[in-house]
C-alpha positions as CSV (number, residue, x, y, z in Angstrom):
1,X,106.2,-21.5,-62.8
2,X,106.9,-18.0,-60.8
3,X,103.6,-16.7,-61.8
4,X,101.4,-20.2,-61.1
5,X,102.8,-19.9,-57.7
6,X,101.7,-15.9,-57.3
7,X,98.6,-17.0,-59.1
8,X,97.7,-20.0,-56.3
9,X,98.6,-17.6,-53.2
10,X,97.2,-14.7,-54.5
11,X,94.2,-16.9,-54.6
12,X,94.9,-18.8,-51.3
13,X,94.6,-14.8,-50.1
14,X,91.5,-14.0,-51.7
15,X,90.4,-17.3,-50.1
16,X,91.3,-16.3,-47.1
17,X,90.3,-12.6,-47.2
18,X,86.3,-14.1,-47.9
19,X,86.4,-16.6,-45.6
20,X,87.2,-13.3,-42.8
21,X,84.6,-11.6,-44.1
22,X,82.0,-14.4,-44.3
23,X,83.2,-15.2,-40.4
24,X,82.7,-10.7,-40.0
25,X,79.5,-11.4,-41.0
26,X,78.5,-14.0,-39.0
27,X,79.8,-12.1,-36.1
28,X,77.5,-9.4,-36.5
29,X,74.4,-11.0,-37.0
30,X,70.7,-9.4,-35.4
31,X,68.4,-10.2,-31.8
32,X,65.2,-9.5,-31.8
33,X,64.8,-7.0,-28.6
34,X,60.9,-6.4,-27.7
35,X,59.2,-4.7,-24.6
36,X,55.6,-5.5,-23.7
37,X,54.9,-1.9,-23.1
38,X,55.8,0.2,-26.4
39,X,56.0,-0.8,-29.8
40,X,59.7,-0.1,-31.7
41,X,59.8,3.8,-32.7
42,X,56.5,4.6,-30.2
43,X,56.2,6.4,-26.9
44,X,57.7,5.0,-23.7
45,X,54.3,5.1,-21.4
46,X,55.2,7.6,-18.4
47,X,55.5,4.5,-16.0
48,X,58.8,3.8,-17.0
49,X,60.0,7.2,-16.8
50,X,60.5,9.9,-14.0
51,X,57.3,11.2,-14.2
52,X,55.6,8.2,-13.6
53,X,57.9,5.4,-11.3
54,X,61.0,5.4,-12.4
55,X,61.4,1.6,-12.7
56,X,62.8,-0.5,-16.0
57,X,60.2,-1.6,-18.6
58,X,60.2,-5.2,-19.5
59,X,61.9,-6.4,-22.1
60,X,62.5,-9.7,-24.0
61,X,64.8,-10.7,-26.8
62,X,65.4,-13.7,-28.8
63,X,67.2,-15.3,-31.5
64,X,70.4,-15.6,-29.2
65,X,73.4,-16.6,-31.6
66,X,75.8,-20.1,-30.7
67,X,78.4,-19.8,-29.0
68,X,76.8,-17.1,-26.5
69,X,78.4,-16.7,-23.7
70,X,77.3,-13.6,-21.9
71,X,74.9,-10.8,-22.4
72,X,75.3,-7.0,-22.1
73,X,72.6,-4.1,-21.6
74,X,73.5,-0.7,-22.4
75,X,70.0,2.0,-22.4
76,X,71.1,6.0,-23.8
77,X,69.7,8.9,-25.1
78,X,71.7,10.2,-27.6
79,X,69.9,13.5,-28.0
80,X,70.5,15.0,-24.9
81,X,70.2,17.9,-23.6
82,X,67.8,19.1,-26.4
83,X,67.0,16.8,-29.7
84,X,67.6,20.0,-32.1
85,X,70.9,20.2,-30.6
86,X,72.5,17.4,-28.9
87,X,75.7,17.5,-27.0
88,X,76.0,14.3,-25.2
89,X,74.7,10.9,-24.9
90,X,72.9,10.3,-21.2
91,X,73.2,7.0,-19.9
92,X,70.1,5.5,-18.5
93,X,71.7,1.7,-18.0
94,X,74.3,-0.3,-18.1
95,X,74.3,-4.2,-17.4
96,X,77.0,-7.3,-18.2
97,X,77.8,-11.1,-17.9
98,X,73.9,-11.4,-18.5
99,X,73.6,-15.4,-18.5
100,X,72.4,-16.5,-22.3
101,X,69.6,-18.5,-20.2
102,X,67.9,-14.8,-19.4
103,X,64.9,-14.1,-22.3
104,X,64.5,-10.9,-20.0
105,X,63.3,-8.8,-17.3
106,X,60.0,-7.9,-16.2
107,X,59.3,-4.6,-15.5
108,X,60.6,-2.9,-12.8
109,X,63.5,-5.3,-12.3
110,X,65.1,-4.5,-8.9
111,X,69.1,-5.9,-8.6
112,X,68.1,-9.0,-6.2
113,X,65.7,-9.8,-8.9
114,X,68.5,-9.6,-11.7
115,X,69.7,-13.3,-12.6
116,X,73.0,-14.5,-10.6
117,X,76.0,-13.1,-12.0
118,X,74.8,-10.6,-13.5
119,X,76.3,-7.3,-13.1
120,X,75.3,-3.3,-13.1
121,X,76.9,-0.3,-14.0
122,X,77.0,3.0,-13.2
123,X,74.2,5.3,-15.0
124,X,75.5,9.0,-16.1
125,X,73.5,9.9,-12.3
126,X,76.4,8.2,-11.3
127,X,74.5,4.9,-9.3
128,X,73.6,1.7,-10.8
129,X,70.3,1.1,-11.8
130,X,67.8,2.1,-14.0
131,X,67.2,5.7,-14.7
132,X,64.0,6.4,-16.7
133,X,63.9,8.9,-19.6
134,X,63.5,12.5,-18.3
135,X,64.6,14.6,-20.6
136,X,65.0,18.5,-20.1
137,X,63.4,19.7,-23.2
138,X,62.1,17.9,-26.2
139,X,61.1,14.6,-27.4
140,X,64.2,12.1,-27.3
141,X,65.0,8.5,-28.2
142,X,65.9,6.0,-25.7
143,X,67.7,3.6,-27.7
144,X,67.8,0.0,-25.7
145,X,70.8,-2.0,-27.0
146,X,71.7,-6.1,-26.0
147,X,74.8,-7.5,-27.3
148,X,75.1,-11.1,-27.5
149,X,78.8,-11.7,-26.6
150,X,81.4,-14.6,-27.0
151,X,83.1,-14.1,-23.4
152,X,82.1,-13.7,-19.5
153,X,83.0,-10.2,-19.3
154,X,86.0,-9.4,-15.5
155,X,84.4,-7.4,-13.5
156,X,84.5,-3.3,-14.4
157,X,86.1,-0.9,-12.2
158,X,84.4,2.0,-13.5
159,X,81.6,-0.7,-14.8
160,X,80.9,2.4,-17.4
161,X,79.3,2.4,-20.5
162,X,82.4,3.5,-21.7
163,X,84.6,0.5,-20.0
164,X,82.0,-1.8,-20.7
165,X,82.1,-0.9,-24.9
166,X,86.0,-1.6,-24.8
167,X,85.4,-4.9,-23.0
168,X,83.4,-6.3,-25.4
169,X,85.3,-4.9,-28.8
170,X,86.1,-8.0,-30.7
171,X,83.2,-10.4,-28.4
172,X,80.2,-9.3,-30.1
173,X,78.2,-12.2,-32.2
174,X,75.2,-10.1,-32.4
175,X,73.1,-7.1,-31.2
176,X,69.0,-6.1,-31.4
177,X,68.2,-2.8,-30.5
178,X,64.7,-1.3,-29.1
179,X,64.3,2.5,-29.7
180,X,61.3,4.5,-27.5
181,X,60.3,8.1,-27.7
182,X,59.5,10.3,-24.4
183,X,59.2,14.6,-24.0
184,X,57.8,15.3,-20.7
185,X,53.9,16.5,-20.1
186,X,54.5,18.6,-17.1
């Protein structure tokens, strides 16, 4: 009788194990994350960056999981200074509490134009707002990354990268990602 009863809740825990790992992976499930003006894994045009006008390329994402709630932004490079030897990752944006109603921004978004409640963080320049790629030396990724979250994020103080990636541990239902390419002409 001793060892039916280990055998049923040793399987009630194996049960119960899956069923967290099915729920784990429906928790970190994909978006789609576009722009209109570069292709995944292709060159940022010089628009977007600061040798053109500095201003936010559009983007658009889809495939928004249930049970979304809010939506956060977060645009790095993660091969600055110099790609053959990177030291740091260089902040270009940070956004939160996104409303799941937004498919995206045009280009150039200013922060009247962002939709209400929506809120910005501070950029490694140390402002809010975009920052366009403009890196020192090299060609570098700009890797564009949307979290789908389960929560309405409180409000930052730092609104950081950093703050904003402990806020959402344990509130993201999915991500899409967007990677562009810029080295400087001049």
């Amino acid at each position: 009788m001793r060892n039916a009863a280990r055998t049923l809740i040793g399987a009630g825990i194996a049960l119960a194990l899956a069923g967290g790992v099915a729920h784990a992976a429906e928790r970190s499930t994909s978006m789609e994350l576009t722009s209109s003006a570069f292709a995944p894994n292709a060159d940022i045009p010089s628009l977007y960056t600061c040798e053109g006008r500095d201003q936010s390329p559009p983007l658009a994402w889809s495939e928004l999981p249930a049970g979304t709630k809010s939506l956060a932004l977060i645009v790095d490079d993660p091969d600055a200074p110099d790609p053959a030897a990177p030291k740091t990752t260089w902040v270009h944006w940070v956004l939160y509490n996104i409303p799941p109603a937004t498919a995206g921004f045009a280009s150039g978004v200013l922060p009247a134009a962002l939709p209400a409640g929506t809120r910005e963080g501070l950029n490694d320049w140390q402002r809010t707002g975009y920052g366009g790629p403009c890196p020192p030396i090299g060609r570098h990724r700009y890797v564009h990354k949307l979290y789908a979250l389960d929560t309405l994020l409180p409000v930052l103080q730092p609104a950081t990268k950093a703050a904003l990636e402990k806020a959402m541990q344990g509130h993201i239902l999915a991500r899409g990602e967007l990677v562009g390419y810029y080295r400087k002409k001049k």
